[in-house]
PyMOL commands that place a pseudoatom at each C-alpha (Angstrom):
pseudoatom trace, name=CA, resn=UNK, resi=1, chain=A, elem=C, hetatm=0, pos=[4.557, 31.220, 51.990]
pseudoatom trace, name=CA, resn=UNK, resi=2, chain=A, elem=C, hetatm=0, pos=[5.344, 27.853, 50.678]
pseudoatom trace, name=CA, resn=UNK, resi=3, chain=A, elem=C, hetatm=0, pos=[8.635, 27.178, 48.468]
pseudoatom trace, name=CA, resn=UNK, resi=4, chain=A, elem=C, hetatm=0, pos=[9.053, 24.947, 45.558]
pseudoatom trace, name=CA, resn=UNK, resi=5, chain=A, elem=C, hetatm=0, pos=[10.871, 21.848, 46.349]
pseudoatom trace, name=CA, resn=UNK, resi=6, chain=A, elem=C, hetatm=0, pos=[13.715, 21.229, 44.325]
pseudoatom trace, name=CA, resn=UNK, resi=7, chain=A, elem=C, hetatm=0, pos=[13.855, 18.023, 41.833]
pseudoatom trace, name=CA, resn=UNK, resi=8, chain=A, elem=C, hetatm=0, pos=[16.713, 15.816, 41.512]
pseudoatom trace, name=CA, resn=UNK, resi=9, chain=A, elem=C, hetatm=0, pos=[17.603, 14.412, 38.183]
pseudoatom trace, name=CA, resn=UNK, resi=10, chain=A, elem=C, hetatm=0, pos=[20.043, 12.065, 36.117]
pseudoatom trace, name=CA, resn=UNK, resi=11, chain=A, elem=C, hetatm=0, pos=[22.203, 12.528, 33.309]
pseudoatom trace, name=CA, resn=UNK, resi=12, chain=A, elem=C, hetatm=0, pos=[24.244, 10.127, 31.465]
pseudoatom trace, name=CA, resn=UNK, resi=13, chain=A, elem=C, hetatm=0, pos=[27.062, 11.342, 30.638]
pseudoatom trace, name=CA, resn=UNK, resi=14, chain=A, elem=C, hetatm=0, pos=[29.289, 9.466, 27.367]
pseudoatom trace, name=CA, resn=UNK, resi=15, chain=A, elem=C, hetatm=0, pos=[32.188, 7.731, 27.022]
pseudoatom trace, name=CA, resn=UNK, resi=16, chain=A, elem=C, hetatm=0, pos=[33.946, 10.313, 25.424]
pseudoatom trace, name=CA, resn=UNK, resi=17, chain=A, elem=C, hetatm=0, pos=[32.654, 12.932, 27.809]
pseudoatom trace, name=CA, resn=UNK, resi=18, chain=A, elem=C, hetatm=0, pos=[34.202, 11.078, 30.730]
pseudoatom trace, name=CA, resn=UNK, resi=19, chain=A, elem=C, hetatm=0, pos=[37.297, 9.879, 28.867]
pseudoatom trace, name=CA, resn=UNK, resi=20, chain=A, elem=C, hetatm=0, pos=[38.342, 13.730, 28.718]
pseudoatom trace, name=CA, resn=UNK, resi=21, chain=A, elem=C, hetatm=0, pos=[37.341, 13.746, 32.305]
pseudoatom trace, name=CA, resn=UNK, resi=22, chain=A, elem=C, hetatm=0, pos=[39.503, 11.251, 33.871]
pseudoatom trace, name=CA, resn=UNK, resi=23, chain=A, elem=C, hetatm=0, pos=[42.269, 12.689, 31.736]
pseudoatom trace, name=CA, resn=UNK, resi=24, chain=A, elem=C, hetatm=0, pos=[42.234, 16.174, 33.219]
pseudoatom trace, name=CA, resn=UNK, resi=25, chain=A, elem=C, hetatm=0, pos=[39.277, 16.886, 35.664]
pseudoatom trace, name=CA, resn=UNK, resi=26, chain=A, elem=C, hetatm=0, pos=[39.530, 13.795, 37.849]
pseudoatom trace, name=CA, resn=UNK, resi=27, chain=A, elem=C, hetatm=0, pos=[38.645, 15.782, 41.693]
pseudoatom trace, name=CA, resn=UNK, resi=28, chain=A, elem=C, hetatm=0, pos=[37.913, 19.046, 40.684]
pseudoatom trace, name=CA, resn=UNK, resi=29, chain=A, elem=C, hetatm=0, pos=[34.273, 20.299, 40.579]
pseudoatom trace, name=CA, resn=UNK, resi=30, chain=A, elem=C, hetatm=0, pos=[32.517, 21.333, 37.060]
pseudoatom trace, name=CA, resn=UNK, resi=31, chain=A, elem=C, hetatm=0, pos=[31.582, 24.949, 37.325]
pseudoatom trace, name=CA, resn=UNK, resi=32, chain=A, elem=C, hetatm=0, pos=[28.962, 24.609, 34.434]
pseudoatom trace, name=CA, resn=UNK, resi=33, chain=A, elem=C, hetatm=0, pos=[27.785, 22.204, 32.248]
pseudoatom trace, name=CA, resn=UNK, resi=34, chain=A, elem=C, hetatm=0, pos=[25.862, 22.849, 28.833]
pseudoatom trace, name=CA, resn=UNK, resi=35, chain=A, elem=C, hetatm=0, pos=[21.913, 21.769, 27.772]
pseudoatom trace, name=CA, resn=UNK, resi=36, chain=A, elem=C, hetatm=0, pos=[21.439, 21.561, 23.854]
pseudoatom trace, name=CA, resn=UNK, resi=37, chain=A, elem=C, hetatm=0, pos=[18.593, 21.348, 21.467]
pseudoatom trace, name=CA, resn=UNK, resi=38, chain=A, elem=C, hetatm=0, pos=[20.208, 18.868, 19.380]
pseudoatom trace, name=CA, resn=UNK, resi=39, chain=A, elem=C, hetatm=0, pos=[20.304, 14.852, 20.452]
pseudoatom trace, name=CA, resn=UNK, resi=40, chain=A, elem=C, hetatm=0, pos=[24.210, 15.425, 21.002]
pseudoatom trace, name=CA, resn=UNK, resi=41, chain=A, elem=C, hetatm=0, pos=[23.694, 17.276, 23.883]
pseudoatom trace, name=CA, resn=UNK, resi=42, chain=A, elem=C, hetatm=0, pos=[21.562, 16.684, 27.381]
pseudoatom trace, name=CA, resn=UNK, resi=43, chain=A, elem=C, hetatm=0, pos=[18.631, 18.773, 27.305]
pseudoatom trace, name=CA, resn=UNK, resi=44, chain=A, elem=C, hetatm=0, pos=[18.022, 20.499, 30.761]
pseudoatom trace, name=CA, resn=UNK, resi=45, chain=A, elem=C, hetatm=0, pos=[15.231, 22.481, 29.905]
pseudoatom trace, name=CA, resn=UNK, resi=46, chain=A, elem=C, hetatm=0, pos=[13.036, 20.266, 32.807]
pseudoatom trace, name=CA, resn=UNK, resi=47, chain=A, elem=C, hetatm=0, pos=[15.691, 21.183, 35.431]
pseudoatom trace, name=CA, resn=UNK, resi=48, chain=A, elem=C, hetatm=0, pos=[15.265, 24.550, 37.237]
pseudoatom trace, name=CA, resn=UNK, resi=49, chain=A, elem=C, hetatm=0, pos=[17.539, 26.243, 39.446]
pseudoatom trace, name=CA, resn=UNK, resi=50, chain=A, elem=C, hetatm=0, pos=[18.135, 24.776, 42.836]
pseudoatom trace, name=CA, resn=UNK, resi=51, chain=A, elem=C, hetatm=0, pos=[17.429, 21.548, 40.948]
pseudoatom trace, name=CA, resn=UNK, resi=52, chain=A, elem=C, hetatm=0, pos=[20.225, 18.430, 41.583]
pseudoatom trace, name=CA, resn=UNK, resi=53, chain=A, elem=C, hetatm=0, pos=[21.313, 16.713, 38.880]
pseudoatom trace, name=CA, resn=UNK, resi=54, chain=A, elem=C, hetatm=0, pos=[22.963, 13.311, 39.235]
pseudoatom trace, name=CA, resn=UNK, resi=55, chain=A, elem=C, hetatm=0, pos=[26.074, 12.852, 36.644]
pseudoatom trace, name=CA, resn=UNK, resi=56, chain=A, elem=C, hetatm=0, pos=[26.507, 8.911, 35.468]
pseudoatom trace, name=CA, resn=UNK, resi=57, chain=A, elem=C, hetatm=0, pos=[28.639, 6.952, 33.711]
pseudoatom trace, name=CA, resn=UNK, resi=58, chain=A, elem=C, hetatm=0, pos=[28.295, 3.284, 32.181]
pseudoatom trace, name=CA, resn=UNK, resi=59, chain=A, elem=C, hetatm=0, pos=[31.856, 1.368, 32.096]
pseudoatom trace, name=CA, resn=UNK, resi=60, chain=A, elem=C, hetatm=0, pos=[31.414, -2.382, 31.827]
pseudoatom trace, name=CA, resn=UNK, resi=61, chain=A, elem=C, hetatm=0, pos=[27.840, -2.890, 32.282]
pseudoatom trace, name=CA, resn=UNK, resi=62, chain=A, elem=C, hetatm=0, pos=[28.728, -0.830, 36.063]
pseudoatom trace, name=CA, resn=UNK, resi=63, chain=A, elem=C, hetatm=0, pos=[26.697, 2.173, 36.568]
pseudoatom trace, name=CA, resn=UNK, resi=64, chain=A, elem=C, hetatm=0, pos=[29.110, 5.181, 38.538]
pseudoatom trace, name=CA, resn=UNK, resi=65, chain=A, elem=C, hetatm=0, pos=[27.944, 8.468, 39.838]
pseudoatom trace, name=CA, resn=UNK, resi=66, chain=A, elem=C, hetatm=0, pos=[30.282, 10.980, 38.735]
pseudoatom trace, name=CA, resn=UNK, resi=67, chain=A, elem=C, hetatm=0, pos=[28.839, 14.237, 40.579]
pseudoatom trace, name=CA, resn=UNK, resi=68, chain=A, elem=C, hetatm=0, pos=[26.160, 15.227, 41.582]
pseudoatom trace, name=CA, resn=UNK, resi=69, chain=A, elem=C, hetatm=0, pos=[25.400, 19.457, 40.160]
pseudoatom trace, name=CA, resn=UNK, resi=70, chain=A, elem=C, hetatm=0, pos=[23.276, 21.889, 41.723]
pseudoatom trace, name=CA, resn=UNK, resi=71, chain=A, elem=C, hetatm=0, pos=[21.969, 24.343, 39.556]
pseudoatom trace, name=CA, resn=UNK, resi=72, chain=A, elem=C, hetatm=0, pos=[22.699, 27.826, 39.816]
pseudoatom trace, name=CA, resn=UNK, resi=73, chain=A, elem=C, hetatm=0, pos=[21.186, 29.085, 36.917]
pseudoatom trace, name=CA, resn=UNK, resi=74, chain=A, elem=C, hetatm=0, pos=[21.137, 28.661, 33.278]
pseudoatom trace, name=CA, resn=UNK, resi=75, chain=A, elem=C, hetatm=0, pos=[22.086, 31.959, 31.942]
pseudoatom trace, name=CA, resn=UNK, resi=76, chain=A, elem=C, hetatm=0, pos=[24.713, 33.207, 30.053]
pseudoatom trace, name=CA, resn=UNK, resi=77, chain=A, elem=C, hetatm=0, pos=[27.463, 35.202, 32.317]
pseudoatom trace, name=CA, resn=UNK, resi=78, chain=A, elem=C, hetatm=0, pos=[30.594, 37.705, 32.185]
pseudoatom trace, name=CA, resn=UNK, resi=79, chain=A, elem=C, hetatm=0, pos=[32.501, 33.921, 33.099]
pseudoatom trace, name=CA, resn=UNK, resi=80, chain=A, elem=C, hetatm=0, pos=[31.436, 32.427, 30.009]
pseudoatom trace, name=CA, resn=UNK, resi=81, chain=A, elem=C, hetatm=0, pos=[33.586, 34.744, 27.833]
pseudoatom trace, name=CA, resn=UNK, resi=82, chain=A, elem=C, hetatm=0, pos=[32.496, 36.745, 25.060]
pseudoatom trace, name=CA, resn=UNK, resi=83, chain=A, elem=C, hetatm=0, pos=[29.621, 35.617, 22.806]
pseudoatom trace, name=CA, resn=UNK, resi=84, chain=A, elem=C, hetatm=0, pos=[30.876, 34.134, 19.496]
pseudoatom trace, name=CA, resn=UNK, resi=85, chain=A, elem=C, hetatm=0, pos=[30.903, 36.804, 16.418]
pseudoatom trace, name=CA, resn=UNK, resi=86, chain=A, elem=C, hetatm=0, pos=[31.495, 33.999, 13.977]
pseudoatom trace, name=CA, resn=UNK, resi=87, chain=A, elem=C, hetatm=0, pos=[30.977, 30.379, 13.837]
pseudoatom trace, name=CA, resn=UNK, resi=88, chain=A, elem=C, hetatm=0, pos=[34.876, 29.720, 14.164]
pseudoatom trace, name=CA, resn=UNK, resi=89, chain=A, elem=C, hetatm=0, pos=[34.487, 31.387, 17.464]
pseudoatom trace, name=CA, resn=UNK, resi=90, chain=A, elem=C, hetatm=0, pos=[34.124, 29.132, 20.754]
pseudoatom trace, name=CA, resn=UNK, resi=91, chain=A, elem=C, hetatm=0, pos=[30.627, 29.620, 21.919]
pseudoatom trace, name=CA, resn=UNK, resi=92, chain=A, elem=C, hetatm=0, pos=[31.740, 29.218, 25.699]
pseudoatom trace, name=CA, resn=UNK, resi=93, chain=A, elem=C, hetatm=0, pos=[35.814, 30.546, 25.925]
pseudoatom trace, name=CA, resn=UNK, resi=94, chain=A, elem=C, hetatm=0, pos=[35.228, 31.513, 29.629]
pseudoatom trace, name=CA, resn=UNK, resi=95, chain=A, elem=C, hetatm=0, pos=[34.589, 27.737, 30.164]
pseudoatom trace, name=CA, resn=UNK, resi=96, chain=A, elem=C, hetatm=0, pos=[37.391, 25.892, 28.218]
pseudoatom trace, name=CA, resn=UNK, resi=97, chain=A, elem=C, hetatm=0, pos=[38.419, 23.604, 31.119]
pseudoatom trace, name=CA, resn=UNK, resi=98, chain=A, elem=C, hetatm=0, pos=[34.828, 21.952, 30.875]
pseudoatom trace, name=CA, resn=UNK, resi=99, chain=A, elem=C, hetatm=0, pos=[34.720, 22.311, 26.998]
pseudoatom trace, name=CA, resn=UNK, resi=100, chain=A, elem=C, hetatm=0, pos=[33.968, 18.353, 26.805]
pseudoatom trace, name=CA, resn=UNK, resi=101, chain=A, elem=C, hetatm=0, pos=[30.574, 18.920, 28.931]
pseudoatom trace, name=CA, resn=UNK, resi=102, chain=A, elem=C, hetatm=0, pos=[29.168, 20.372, 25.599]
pseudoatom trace, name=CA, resn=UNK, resi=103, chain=A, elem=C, hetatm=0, pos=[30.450, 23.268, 24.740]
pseudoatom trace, name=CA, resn=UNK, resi=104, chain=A, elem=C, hetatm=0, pos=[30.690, 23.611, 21.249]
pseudoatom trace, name=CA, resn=UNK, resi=105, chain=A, elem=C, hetatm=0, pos=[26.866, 21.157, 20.863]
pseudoatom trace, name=CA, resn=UNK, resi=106, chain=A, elem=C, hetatm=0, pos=[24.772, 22.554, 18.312]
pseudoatom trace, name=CA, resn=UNK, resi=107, chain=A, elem=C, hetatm=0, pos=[22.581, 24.779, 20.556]
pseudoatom trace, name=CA, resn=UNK, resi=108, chain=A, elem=C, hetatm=0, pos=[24.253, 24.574, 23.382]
pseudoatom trace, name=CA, resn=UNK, resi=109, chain=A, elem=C, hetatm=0, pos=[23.619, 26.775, 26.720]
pseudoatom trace, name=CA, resn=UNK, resi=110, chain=A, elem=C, hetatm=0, pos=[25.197, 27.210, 29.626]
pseudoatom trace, name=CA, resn=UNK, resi=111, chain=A, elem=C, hetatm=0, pos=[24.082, 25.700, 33.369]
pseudoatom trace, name=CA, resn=UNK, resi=112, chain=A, elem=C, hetatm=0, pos=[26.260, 26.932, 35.603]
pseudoatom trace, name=CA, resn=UNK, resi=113, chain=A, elem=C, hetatm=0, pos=[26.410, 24.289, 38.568]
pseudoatom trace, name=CA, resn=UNK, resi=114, chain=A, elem=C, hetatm=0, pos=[27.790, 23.867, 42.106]
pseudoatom trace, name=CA, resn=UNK, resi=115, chain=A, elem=C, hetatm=0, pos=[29.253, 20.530, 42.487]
pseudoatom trace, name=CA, resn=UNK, resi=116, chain=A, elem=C, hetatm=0, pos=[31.016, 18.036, 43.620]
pseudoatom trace, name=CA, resn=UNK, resi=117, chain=A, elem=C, hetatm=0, pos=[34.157, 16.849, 42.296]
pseudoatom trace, name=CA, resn=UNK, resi=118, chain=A, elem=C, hetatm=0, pos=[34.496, 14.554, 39.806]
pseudoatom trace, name=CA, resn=UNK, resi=119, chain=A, elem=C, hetatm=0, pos=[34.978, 10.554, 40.393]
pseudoatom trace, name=CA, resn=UNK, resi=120, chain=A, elem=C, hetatm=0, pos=[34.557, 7.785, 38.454]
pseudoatom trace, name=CA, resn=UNK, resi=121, chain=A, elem=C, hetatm=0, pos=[34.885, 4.999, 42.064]
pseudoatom trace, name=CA, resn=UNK, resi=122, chain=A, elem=C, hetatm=0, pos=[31.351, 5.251, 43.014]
pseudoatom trace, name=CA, resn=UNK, resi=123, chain=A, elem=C, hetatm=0, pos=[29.544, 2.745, 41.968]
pseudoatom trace, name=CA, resn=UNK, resi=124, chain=A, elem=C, hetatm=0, pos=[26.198, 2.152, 41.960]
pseudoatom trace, name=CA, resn=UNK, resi=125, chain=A, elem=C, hetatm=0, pos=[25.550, -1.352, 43.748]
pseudoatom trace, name=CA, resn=UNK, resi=126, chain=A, elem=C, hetatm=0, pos=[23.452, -3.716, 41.756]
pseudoatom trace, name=CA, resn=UNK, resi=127, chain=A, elem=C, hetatm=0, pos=[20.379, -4.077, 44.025]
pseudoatom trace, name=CA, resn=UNK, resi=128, chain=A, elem=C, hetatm=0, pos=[20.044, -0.167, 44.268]
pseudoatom trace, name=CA, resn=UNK, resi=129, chain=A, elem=C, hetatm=0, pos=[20.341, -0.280, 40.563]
pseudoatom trace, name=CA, resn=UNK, resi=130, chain=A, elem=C, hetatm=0, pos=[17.054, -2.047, 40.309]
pseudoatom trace, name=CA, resn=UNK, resi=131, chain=A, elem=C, hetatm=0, pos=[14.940, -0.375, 43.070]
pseudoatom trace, name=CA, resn=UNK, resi=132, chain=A, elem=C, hetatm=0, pos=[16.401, 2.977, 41.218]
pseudoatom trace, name=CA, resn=UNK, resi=133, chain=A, elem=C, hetatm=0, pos=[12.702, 5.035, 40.242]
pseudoatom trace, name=CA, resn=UNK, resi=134, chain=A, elem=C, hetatm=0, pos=[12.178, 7.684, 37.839]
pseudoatom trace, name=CA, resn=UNK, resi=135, chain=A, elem=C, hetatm=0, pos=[9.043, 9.763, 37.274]
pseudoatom trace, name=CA, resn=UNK, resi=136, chain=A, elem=C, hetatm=0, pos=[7.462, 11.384, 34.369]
pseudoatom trace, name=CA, resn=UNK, resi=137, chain=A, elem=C, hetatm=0, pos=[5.188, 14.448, 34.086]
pseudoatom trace, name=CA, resn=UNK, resi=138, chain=A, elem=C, hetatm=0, pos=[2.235, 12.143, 34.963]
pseudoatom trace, name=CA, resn=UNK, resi=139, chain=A, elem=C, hetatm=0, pos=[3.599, 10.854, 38.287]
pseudoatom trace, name=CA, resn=UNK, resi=140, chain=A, elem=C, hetatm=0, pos=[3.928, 7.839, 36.910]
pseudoatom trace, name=CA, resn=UNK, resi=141, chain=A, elem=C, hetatm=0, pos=[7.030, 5.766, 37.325]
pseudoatom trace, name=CA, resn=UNK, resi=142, chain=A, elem=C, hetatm=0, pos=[9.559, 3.123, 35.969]
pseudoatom trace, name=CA, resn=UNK, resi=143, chain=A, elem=C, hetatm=0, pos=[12.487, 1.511, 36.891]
pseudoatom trace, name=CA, resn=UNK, resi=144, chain=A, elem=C, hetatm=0, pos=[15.735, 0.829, 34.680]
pseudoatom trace, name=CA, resn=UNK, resi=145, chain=A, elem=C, hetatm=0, pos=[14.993, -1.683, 32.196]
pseudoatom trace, name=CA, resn=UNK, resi=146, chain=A, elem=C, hetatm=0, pos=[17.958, -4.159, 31.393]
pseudoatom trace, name=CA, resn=UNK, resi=147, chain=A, elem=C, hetatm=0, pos=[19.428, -4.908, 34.654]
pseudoatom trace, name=CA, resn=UNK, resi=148, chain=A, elem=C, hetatm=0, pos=[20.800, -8.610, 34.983]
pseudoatom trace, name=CA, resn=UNK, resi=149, chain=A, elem=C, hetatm=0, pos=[22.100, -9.543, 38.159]
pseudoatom trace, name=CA, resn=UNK, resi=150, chain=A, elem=C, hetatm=0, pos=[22.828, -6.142, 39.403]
pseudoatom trace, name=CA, resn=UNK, resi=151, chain=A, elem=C, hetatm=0, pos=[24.778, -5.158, 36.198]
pseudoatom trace, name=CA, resn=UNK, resi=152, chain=A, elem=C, hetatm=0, pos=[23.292, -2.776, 33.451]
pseudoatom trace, name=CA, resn=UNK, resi=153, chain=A, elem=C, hetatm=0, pos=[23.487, -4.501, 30.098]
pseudoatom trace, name=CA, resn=UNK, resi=154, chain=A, elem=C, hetatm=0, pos=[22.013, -1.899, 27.636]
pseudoatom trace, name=CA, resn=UNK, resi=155, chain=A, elem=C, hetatm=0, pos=[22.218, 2.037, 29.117]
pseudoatom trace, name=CA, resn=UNK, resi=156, chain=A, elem=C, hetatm=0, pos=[19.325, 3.666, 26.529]
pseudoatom trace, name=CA, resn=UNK, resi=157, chain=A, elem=C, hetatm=0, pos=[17.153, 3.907, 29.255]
pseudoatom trace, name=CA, resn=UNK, resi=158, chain=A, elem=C, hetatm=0, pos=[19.326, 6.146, 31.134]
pseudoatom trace, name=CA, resn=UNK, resi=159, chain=A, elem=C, hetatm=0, pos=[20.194, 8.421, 28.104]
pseudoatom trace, name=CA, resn=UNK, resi=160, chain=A, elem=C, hetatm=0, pos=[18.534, 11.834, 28.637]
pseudoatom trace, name=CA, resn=UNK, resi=161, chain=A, elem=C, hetatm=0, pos=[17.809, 13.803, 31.831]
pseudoatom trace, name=CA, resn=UNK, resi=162, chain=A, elem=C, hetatm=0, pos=[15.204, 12.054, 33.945]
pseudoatom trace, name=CA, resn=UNK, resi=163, chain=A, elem=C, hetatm=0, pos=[13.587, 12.789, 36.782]
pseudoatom trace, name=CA, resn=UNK, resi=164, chain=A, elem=C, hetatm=0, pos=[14.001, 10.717, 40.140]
pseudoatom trace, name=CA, resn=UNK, resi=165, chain=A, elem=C, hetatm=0, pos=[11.542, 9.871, 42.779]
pseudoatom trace, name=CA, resn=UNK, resi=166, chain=A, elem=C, hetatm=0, pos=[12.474, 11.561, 45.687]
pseudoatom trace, name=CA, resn=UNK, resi=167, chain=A, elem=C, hetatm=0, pos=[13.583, 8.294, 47.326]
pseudoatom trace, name=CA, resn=UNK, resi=168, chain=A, elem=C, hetatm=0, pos=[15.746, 7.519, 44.808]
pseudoatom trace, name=CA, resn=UNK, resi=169, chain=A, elem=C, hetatm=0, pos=[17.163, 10.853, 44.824]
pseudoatom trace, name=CA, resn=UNK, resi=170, chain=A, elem=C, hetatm=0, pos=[17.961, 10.375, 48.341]
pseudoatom trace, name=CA, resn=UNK, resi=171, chain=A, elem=C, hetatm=0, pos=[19.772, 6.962, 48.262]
pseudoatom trace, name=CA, resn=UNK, resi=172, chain=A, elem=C, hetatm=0, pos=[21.647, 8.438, 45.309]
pseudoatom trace, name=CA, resn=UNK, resi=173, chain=A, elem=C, hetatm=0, pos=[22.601, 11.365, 47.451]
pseudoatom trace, name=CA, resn=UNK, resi=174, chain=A, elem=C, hetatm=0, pos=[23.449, 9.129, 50.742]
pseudoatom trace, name=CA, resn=UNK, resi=175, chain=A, elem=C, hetatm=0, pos=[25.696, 7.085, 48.511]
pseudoatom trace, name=CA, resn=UNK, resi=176, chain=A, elem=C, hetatm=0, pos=[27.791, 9.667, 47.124]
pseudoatom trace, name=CA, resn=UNK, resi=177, chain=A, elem=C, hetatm=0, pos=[27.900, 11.681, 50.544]
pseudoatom trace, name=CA, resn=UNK, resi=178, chain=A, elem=C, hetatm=0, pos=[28.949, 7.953, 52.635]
pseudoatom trace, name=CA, resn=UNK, resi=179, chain=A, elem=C, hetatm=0, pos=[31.797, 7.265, 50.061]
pseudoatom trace, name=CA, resn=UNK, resi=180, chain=A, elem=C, hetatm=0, pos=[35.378, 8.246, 50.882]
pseudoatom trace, name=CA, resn=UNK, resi=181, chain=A, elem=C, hetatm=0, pos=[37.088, 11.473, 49.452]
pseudoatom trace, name=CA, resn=UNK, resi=182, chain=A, elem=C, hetatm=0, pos=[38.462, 10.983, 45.835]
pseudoatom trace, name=CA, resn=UNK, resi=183, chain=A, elem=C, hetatm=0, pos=[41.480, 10.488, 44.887]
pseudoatom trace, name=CA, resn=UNK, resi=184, chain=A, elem=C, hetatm=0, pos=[43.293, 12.547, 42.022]
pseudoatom trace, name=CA, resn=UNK, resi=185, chain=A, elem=C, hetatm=0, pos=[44.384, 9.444, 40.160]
pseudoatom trace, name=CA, resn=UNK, resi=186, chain=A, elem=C, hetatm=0, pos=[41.257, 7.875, 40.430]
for i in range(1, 186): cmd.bond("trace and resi %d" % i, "trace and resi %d" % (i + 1))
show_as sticks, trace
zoom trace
């Protein structure tokens, strides 16, 4: 019997999502994070479970990978607290301490993740940054548009969850795994 290979992804992740990182989740690894319908949110209906999702942030035209999340699954769970009975309710109580991942986005669902923990001194190195390959439904493929001398100038084209090339995926993977173990005030 032949198994599904899993697909590894990217998600950009905002400014103000990773502002309310550094300030309280700095080495400590997300338990969940949250797919929406609605623009404010990711949308992580193309990632299945066993699927890897690359987190990244854009700080000064520097591209950083923040964790990378293995899905578990994307249901909701006794850990994710009682279901809201009004709208003044918290959809996700269980999961306060990763609240900023998207919690209260219109729509949003719960993907409950194994991870790493969370860094923001990884960064991507320019000429990776351009050889980086995504691929759509189609197999066909595209690199990040907007990259000037190993710096990314505009980030729309990494805004959504994308797939990567397997080869891609890989370097992205080797990187994170050859860097050095966080620090808690990074």
């Amino acid at each position: 019997m032949l198994t599904a290979m899993s697909d590894a992804f990217t998600a950009l992740w905002t400014q103000d999502v990773c502002r309310e990182l550094r300030r309280h989740r700095v080495g400590q690894r997300p338990t969940v994070a949250f797919s929406g319908v609605h623009q404010s949110l990711p949308s992580w209906t193309s990632v299945g479970v066993g699927d890897t999702v690359f987190a990244l942030h854009v700080n000064r035209c520097v591209v950083y990978l923040v964790s990378r999340l293995r899905v578990v699954d994307k249901q909701r769970r006794d850990c994710c607290g009682p279901a809201p009975a009004t709208w003044r309710d918290p959809a996700y109580p269980g999961h306060d301490a990763w609240a900023m991942l998207g919690a209260g986005g219109c729509g949003a669902s719960p993907v409950h993740v194994d991870a790493t923990p969370v860094r923001f001194d990884v960064a991507v190195p320019g000429d990776l940054l351009g050889e980086l390959t995504w691929r759509n439904r189609r197999g066909e493929t595209r690199t990040l548009k907007y990259v000037v001398d190993g710096r990314l100038e505009r980030a729309v084209s990494l805004q959504g969850v994308y797939l990567l090339t397997d080869e891609s995926a890989d370097r992205l993977g080797a990187l994170l795994d050859s860097s050095p173990t966080p620090s808690r005030t990074a």
